[in-house]
C-alpha positions as CSV (number, residue, x, y, z in Angstrom):
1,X,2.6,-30.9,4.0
2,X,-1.1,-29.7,2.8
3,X,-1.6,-33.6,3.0
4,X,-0.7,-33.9,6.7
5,X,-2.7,-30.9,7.8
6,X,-6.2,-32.3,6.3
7,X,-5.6,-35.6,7.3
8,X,-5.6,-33.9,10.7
9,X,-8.5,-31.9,10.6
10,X,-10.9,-33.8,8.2
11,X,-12.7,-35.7,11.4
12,X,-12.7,-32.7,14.3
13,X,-13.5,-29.3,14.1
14,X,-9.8,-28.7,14.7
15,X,-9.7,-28.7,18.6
16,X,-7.6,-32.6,18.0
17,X,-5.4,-31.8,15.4
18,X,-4.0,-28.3,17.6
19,X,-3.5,-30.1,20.6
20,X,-1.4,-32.8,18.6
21,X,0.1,-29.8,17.3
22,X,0.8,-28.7,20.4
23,X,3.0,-31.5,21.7
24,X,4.7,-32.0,18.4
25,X,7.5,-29.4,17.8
26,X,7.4,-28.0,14.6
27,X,9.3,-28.1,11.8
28,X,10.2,-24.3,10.4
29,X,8.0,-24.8,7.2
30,X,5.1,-26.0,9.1
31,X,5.7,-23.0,11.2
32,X,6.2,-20.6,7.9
33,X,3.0,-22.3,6.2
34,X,0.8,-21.4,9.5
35,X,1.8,-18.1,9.6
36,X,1.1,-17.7,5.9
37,X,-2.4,-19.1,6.6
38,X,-2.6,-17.0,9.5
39,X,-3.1,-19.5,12.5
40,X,-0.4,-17.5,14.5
41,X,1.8,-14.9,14.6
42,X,5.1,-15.3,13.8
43,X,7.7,-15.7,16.7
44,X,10.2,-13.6,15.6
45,X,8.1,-10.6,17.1
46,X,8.9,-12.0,20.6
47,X,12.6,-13.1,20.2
48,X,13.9,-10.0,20.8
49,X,12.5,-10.5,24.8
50,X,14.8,-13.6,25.2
């Protein structure tokens, strides 16, 4: 996974790799590792709302 996510961002400033991130539905661990990096918050807060 750590592979992927420099692969991505090694060339851009970052703007590329999120909107590929974007389109591309995540798997649960890429969602656990960005919230453990602290990209985003974690979507459990807003479930509830559904």
């Amino acid at each position: 996974m750590a592979k992927k996510v420099s692969a991505g961002v090694t060339k851009s400033t970052g703007t590329e790799s999120k909107m590929a991130m974007k389109k591309k539905k995540k798997t649960f661990a890429e969602r656990a590792a960005d919230i453990a990096s602290g990209r985003r918050k974690p979507l459990r807060q807003r479930q509830g709302h559904k």
